[in-house]
PDB file as gemmi writes it, atoms N, CA and C in Angstrom:
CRYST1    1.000    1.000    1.000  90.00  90.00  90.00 P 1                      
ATOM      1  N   UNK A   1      48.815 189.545 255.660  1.00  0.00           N  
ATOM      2  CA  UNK A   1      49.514 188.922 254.560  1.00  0.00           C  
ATOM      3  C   UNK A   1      50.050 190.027 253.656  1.00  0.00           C  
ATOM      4  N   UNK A   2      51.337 189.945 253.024  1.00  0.00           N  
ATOM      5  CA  UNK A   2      51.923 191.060 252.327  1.00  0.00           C  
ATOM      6  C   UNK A   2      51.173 190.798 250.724  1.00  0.00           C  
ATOM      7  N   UNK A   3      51.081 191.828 250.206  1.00  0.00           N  
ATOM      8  CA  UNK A   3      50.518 191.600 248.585  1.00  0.00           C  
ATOM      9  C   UNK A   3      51.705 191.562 247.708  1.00  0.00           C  
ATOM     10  N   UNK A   4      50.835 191.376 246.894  1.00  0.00           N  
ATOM     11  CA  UNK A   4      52.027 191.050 245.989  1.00  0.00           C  
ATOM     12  C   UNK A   4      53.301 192.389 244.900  1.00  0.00           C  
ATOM     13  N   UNK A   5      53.994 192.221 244.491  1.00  0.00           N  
ATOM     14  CA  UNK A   5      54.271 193.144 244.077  1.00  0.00           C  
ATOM     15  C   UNK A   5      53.556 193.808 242.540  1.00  0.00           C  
ATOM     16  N   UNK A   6      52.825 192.720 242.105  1.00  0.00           N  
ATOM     17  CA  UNK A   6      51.962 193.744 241.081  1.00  0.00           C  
ATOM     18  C   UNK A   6      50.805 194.596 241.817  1.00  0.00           C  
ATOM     19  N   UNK A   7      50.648 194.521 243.238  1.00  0.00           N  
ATOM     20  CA  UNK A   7      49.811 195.501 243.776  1.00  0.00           C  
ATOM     21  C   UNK A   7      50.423 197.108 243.292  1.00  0.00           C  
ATOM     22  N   UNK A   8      52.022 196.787 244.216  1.00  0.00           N  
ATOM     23  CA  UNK A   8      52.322 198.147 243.996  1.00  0.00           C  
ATOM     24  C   UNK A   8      54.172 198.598 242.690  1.00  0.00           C  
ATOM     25  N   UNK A   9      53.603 198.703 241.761  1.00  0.00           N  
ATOM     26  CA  UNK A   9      54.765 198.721 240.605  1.00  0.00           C  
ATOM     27  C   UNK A   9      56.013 199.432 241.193  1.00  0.00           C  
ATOM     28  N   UNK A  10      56.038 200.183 242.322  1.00  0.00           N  
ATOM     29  CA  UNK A  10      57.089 200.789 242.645  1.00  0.00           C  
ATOM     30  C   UNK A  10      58.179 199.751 244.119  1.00  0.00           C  
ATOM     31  N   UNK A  11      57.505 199.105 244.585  1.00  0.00           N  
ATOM     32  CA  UNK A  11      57.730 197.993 245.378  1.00  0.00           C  
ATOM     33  C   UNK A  11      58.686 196.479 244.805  1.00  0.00           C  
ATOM     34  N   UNK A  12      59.953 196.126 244.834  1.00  0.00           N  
ATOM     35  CA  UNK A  12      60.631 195.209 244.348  1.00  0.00           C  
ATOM     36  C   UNK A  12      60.891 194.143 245.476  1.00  0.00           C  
ATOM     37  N   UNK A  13      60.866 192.940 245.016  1.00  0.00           N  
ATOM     38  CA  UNK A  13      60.267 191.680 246.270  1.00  0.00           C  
ATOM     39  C   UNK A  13      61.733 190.924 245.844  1.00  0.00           C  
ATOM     40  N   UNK A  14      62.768 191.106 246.870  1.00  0.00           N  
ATOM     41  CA  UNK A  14      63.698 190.430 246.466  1.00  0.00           C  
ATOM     42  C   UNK A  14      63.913 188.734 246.937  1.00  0.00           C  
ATOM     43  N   UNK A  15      64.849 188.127 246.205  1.00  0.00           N  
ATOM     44  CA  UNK A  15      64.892 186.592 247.131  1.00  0.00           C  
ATOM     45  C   UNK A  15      65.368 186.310 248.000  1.00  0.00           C  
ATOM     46  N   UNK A  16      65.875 187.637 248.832  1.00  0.00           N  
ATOM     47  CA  UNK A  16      67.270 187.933 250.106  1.00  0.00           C  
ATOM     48  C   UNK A  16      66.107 186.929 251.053  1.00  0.00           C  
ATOM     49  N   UNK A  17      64.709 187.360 251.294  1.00  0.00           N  
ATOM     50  CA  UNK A  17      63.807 186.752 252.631  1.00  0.00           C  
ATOM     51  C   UNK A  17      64.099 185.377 252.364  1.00  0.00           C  
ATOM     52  N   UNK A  18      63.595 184.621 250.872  1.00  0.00           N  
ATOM     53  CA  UNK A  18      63.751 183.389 250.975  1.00  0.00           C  
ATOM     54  C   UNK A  18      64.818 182.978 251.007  1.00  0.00           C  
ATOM     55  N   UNK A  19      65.787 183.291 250.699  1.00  0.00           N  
ATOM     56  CA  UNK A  19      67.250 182.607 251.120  1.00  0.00           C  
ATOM     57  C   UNK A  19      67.649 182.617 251.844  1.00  0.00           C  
ATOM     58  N   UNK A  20      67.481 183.639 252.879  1.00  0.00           N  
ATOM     59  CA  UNK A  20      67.637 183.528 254.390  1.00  0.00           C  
ATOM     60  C   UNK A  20      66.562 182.430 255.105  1.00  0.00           C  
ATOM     61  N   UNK A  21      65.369 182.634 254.671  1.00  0.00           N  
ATOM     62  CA  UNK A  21      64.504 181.532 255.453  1.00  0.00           C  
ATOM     63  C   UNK A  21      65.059 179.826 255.252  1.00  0.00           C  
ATOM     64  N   UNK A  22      65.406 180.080 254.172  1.00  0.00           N  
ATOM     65  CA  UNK A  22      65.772 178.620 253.530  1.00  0.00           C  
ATOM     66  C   UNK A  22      67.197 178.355 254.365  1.00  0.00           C  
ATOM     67  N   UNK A  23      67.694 179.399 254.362  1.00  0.00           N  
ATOM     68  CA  UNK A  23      69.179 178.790 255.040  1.00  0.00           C  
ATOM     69  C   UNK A  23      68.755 178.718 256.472  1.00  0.00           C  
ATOM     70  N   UNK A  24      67.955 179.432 257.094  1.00  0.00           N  
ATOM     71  CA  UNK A  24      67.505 179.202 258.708  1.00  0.00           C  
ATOM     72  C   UNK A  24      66.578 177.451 258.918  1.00  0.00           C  
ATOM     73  N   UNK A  25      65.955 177.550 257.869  1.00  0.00           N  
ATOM     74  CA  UNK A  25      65.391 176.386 257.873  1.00  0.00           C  
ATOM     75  C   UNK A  25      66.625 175.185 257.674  1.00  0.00           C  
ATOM     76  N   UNK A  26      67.498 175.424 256.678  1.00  0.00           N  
ATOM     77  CA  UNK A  26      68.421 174.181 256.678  1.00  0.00           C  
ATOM     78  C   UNK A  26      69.375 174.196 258.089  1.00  0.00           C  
ATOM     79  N   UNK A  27      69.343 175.100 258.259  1.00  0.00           N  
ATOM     80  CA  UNK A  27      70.348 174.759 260.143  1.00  0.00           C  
ATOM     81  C   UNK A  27      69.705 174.291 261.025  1.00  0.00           C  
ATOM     82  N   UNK A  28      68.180 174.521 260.880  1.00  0.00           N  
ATOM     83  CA  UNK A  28      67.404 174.243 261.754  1.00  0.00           C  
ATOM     84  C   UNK A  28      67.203 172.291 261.725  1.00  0.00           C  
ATOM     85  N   UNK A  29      66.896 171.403 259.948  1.00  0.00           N  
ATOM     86  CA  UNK A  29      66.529 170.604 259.949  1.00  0.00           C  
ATOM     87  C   UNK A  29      68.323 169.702 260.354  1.00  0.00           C  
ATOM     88  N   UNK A  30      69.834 170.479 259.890  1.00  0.00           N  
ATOM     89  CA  UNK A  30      70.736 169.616 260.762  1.00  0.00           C  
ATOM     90  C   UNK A  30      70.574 169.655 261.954  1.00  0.00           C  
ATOM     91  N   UNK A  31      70.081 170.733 262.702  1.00  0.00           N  
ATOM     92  CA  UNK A  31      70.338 170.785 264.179  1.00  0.00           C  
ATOM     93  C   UNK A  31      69.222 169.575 265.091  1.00  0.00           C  
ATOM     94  N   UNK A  32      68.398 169.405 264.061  1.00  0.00           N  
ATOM     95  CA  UNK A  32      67.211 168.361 264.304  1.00  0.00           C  
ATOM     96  C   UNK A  32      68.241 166.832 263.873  1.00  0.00           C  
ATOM     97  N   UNK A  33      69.163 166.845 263.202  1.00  0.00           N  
ATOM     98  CA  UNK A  33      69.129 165.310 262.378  1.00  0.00           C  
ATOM     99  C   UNK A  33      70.324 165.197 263.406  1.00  0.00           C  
ATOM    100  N   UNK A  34      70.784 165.728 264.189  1.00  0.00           N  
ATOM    101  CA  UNK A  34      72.087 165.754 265.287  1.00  0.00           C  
ATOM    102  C   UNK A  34      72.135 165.652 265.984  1.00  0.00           C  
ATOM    103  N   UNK A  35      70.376 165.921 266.826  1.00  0.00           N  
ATOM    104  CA  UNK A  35      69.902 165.712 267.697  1.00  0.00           C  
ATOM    105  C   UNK A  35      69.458 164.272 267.535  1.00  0.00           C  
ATOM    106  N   UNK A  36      68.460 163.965 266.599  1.00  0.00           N  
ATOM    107  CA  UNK A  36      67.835 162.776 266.792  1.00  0.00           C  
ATOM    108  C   UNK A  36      69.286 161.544 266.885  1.00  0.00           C  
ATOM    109  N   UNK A  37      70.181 161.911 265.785  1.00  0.00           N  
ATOM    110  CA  UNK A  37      71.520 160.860 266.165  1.00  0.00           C  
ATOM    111  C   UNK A  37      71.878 161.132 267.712  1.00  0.00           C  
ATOM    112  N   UNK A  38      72.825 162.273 268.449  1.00  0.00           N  
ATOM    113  CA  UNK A  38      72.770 161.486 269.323  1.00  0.00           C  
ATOM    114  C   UNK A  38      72.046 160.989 270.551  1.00  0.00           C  
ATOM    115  N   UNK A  39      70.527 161.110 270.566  1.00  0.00           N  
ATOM    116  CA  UNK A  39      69.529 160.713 271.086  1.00  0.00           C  
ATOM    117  C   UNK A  39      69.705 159.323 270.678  1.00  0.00           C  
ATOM    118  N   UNK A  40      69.736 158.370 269.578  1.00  0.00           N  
ATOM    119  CA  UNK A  40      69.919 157.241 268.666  1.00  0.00           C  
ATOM    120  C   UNK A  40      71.069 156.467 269.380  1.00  0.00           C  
ATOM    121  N   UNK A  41      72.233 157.126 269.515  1.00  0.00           N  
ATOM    122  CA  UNK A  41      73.398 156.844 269.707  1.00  0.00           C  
ATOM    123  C   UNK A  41      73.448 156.481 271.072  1.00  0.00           C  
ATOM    124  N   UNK A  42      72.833 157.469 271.824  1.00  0.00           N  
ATOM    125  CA  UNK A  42      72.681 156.915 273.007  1.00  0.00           C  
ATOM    126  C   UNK A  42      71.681 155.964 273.467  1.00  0.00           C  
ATOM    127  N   UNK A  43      70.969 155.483 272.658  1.00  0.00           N  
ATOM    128  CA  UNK A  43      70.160 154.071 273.213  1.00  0.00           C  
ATOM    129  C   UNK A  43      70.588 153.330 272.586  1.00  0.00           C  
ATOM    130  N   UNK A  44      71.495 153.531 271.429  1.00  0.00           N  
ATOM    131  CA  UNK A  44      72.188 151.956 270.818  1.00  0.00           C  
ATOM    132  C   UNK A  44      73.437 151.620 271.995  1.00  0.00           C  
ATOM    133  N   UNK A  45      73.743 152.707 272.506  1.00  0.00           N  
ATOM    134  CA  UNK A  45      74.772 152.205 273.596  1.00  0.00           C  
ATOM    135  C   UNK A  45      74.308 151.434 274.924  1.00  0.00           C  
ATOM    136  N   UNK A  46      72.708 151.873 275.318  1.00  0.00           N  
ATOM    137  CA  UNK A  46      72.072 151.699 276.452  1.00  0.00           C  
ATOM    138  C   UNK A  46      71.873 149.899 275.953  1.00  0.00           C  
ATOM    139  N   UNK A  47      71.475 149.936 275.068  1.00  0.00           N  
ATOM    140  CA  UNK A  47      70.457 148.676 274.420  1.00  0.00           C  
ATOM    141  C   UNK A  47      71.923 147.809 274.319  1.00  0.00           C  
ATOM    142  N   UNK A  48      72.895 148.173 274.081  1.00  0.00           N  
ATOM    143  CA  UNK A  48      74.203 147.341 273.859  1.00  0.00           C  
ATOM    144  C   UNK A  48      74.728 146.771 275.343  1.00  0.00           C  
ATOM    145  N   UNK A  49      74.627 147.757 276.018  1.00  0.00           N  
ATOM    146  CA  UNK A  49      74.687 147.331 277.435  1.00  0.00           C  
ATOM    147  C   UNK A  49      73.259 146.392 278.439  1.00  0.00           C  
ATOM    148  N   UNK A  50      72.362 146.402 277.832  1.00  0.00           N  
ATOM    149  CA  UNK A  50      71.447 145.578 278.427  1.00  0.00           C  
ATOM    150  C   UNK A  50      71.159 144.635 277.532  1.00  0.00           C  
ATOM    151  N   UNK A  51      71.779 144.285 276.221  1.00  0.00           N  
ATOM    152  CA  UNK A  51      71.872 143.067 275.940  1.00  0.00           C  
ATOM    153  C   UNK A  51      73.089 141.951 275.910  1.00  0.00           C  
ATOM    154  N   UNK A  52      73.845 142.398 276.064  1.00  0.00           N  
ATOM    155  CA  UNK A  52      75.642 142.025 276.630  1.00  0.00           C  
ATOM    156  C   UNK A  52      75.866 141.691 277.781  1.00  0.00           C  
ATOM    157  N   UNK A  53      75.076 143.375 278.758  1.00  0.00           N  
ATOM    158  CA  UNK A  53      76.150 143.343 280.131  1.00  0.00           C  
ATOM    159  C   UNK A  53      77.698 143.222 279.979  1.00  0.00           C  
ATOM    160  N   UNK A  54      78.075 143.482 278.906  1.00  0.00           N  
ATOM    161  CA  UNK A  54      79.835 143.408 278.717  1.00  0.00           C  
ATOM    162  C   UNK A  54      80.340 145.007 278.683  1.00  0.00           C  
ATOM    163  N   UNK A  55      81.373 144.681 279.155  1.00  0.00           N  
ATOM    164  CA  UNK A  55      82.371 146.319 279.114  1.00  0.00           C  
ATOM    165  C   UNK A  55      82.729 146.653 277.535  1.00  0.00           C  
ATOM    166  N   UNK A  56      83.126 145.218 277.060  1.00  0.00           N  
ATOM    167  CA  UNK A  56      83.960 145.916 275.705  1.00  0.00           C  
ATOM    168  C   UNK A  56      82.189 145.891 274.621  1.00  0.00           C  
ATOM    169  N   UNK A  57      81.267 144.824 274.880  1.00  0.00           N  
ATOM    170  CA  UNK A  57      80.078 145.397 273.314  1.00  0.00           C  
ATOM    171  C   UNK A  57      79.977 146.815 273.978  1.00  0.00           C  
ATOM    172  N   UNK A  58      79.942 147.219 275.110  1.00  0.00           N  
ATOM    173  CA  UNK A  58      79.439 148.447 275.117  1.00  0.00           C  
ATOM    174  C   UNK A  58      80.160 149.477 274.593  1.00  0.00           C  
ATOM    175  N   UNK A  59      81.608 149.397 275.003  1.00  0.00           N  
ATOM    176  CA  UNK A  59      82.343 150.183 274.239  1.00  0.00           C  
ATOM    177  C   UNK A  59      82.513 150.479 272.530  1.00  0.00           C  
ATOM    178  N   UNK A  60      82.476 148.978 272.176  1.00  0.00           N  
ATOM    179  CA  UNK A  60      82.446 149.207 270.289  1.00  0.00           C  
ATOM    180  C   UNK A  60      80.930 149.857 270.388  1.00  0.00           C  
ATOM    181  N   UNK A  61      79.741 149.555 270.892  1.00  0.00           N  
ATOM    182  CA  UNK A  61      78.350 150.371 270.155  1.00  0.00           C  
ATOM    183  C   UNK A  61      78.899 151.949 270.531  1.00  0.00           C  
ATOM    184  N   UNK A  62      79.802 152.249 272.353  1.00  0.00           N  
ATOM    185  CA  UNK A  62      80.039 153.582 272.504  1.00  0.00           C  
ATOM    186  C   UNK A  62      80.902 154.333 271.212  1.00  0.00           C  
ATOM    187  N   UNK A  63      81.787 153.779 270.584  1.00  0.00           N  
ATOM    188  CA  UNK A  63      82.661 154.411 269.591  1.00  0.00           C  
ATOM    189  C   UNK A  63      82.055 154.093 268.004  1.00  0.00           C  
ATOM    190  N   UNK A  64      81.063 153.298 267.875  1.00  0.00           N  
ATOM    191  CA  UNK A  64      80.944 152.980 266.558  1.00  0.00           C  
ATOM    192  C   UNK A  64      79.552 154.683 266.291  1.00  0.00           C  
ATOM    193  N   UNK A  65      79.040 154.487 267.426  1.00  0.00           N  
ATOM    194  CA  UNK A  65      78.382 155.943 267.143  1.00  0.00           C  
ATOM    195  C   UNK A  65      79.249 157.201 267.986  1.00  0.00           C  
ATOM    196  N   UNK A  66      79.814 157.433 268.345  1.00  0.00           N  
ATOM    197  CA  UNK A  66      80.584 157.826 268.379  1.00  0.00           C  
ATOM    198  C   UNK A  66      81.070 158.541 266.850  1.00  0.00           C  
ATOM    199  N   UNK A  67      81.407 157.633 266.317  1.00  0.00           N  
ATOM    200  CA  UNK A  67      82.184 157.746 264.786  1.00  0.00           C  
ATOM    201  C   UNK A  67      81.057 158.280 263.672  1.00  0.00           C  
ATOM    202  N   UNK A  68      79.596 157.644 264.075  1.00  0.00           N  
ATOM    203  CA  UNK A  68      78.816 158.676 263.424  1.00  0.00           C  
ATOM    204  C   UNK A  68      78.106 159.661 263.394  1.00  0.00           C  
ATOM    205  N   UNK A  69      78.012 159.883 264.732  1.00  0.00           N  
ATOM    206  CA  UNK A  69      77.980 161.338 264.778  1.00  0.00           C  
ATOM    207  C   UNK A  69      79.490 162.379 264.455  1.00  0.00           C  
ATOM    208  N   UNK A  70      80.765 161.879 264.945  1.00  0.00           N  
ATOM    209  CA  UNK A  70      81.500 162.522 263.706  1.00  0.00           C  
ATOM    210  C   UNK A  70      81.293 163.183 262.723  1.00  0.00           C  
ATOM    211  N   UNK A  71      80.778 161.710 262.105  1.00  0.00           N  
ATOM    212  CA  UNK A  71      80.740 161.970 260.586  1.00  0.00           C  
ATOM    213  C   UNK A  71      79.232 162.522 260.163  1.00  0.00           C  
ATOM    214  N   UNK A  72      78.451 162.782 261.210  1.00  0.00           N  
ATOM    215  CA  UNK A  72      77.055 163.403 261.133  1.00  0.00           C  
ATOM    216  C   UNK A  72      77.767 164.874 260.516  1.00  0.00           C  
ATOM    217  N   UNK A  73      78.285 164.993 262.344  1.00  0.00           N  
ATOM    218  CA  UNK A  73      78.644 166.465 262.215  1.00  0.00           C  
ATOM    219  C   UNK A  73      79.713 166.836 261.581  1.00  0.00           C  
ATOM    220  N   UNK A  74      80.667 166.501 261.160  1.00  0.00           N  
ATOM    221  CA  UNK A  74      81.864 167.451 260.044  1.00  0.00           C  
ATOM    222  C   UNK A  74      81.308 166.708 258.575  1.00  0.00           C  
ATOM    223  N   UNK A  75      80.174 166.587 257.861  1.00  0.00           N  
ATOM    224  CA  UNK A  75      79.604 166.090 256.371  1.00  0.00           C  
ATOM    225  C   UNK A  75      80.464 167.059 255.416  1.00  0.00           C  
ATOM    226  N   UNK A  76      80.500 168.452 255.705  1.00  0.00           N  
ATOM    227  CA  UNK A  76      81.566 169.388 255.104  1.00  0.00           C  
ATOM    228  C   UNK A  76      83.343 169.019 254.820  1.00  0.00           C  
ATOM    229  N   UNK A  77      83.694 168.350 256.106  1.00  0.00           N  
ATOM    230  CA  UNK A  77      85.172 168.219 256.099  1.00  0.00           C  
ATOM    231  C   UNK A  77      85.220 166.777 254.993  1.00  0.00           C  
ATOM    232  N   UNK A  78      83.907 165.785 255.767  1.00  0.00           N  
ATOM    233  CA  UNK A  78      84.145 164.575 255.080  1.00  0.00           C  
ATOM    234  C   UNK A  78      83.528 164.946 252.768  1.00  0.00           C  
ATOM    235  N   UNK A  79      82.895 166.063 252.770  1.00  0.00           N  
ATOM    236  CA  UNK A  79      82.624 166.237 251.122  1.00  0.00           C  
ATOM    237  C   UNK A  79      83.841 166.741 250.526  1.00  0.00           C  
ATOM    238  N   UNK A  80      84.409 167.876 251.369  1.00  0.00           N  
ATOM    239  CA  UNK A  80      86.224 168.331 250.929  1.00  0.00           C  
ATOM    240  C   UNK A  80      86.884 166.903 250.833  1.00  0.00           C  
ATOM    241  N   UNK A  81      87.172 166.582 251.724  1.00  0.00           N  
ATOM    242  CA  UNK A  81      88.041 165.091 251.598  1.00  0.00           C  
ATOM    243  C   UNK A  81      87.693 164.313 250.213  1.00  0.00           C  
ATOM    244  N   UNK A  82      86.290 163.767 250.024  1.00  0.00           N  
ATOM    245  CA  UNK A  82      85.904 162.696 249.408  1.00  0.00           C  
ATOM    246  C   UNK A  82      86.241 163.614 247.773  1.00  0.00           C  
ATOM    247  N   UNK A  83      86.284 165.127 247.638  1.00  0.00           N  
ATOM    248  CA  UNK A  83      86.407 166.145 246.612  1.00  0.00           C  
ATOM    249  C   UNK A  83      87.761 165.834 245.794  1.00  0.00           C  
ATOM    250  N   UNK A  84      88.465 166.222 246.907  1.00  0.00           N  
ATOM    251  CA  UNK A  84      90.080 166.515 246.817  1.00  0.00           C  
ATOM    252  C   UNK A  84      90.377 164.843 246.579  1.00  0.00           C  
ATOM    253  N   UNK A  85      89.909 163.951 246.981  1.00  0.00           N  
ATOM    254  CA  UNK A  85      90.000 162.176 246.390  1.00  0.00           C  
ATOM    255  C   UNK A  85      89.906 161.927 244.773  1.00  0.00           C  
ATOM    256  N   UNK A  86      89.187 162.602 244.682  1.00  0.00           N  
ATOM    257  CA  UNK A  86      88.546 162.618 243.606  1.00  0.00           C  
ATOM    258  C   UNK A  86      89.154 163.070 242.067  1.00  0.00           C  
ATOM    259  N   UNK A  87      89.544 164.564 242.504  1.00  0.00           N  
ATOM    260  CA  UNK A  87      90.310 165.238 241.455  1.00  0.00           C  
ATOM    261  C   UNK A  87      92.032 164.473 241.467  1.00  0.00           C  
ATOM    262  N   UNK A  88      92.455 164.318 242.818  1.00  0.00           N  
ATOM    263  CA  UNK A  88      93.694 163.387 242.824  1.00  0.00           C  
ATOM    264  C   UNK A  88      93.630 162.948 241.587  1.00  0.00           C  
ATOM    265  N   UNK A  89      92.961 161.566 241.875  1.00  0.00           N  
ATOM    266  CA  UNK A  89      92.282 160.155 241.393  1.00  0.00           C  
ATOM    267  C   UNK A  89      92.441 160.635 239.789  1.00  0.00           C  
ATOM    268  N   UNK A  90      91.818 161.643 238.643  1.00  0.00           N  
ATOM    269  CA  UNK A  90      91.385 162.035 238.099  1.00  0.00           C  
ATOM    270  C   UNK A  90      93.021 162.242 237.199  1.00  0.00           C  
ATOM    271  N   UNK A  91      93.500 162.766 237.838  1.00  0.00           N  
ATOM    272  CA  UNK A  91      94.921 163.271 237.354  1.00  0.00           C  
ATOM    273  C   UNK A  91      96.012 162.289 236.781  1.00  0.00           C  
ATOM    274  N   UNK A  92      95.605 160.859 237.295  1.00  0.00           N  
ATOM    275  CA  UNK A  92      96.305 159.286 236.932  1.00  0.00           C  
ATOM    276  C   UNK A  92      96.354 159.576 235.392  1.00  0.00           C  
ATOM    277  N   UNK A  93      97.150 159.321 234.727  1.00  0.00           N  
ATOM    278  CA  UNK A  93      97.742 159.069 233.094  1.00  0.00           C  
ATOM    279  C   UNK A  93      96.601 157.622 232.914  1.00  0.00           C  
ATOM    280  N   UNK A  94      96.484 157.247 231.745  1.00  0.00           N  
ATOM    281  CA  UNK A  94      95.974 156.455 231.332  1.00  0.00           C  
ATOM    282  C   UNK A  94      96.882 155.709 229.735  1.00  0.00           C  
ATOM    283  N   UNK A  95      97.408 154.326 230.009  1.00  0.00           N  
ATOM    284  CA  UNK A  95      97.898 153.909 228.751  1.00  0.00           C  
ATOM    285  C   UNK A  95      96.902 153.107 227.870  1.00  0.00           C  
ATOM    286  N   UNK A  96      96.887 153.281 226.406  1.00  0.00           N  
ATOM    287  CA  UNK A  96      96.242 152.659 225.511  1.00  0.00           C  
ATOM    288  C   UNK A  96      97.403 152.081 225.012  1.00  0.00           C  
ATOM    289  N   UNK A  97      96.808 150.446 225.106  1.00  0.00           N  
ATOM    290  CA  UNK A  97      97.578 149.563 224.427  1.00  0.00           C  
ATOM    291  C   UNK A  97      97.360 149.138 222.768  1.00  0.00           C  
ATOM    292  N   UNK A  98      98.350 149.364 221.610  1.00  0.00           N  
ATOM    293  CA  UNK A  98      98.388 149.250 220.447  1.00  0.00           C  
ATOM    294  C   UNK A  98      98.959 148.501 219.967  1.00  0.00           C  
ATOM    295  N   UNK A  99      98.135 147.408 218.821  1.00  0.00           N  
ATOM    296  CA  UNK A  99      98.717 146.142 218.376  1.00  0.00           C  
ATOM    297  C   UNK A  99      97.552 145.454 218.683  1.00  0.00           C  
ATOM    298  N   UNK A 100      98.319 144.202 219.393  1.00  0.00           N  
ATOM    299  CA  UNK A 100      97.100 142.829 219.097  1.00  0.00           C  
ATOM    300  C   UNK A 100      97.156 142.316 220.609  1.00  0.00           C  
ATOM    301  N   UNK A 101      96.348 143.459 221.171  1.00  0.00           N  
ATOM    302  CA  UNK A 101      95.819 143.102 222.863  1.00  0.00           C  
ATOM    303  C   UNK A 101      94.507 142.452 222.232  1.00  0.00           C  
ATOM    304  N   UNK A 102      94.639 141.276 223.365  1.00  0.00           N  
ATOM    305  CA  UNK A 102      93.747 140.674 223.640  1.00  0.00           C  
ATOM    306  C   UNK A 102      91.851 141.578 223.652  1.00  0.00           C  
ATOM    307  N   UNK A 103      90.823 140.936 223.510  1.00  0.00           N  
ATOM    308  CA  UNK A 103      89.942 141.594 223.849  1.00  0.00           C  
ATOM    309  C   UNK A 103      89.657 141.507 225.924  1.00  0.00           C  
ATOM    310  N   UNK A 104      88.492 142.511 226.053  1.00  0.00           N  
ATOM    311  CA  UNK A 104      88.265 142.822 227.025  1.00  0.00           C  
ATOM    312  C   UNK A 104      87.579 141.795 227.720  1.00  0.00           C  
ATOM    313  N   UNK A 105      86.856 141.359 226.830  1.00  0.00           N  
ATOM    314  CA  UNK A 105      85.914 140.253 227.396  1.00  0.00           C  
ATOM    315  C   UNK A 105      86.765 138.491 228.351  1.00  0.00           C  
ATOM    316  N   UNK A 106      87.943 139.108 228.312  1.00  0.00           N  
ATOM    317  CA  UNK A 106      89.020 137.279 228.913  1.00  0.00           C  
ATOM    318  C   UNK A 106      89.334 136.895 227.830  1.00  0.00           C  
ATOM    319  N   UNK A 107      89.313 137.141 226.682  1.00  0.00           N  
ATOM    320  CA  UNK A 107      89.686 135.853 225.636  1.00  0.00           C  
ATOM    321  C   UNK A 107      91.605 136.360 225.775  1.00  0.00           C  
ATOM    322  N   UNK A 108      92.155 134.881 226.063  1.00  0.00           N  
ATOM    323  CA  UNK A 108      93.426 134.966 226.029  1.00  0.00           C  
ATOM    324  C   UNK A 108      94.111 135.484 227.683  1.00  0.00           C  
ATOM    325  N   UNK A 109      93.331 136.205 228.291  1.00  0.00           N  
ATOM    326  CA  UNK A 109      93.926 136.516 229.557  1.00  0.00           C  
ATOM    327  C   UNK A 109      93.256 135.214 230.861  1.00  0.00           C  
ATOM    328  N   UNK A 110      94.562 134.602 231.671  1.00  0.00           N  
ATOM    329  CA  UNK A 110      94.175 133.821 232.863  1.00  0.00           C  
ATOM    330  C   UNK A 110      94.812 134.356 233.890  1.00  0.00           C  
ATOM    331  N   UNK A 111      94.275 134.277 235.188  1.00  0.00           N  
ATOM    332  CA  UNK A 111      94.698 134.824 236.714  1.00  0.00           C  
ATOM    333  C   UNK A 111      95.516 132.994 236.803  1.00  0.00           C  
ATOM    334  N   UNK A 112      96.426 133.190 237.554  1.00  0.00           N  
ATOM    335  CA  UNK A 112      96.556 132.401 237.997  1.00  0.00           C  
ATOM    336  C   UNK A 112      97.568 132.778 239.570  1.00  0.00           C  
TER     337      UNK A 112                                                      
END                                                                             
């Protein structure tokens, strides 16, 4: 076991080990959650086909996971996307109406 660094005052314990461990560990627990999907994926397709016996349920369970492991694996492309939605979205003008608008609560406004 390594001691600590008040053993030796000339010895500096940087966080380079744990941030590397931590990032080996986080590739390690996607490479586990990618696995178990399409392990998943493939018995929702098996189980789709032995409760159907049809060409096409098998095909929607084949593409509906399909689509999530996709979206398992690019979570990066799909957080840029949902990002860049976002700030768009953000940039919309906003009008304040002045005078004698109605309140918020319906009084005076009907759908019809």
């Amino acid at each position: 076991m390594h001691t600590l660094a008040a053993a030796n005052p000339d010895h500096v314990v940087l966080a380079g080990d744990v941030l590397t461990w931590a990032d080996a560990k986080t590739n390690q627990v996607r490479t586990l959650i990618l696995s178990v999907a399409i392990v998943m994926g493939i018995v929702a397709v098996l189980m789709a086909w032995w409760k159907t016996r049809s060409f096409v349920g098998t095909l929607v369970a084949f593409v509906l996971a399909a689509l999530v492991l996709w979206g398992i694996s690019n979570l990066d492309v799909m957080k840029t996307k949902v990002g860049s939605e976002i700030t768009d979205a953000s940039s919309v003008s906003v009008v304040h109406v002045t005078g004698d608008a109605p309140a918020l609560a319906g009084e005076g406004w009907r759908v019809s």
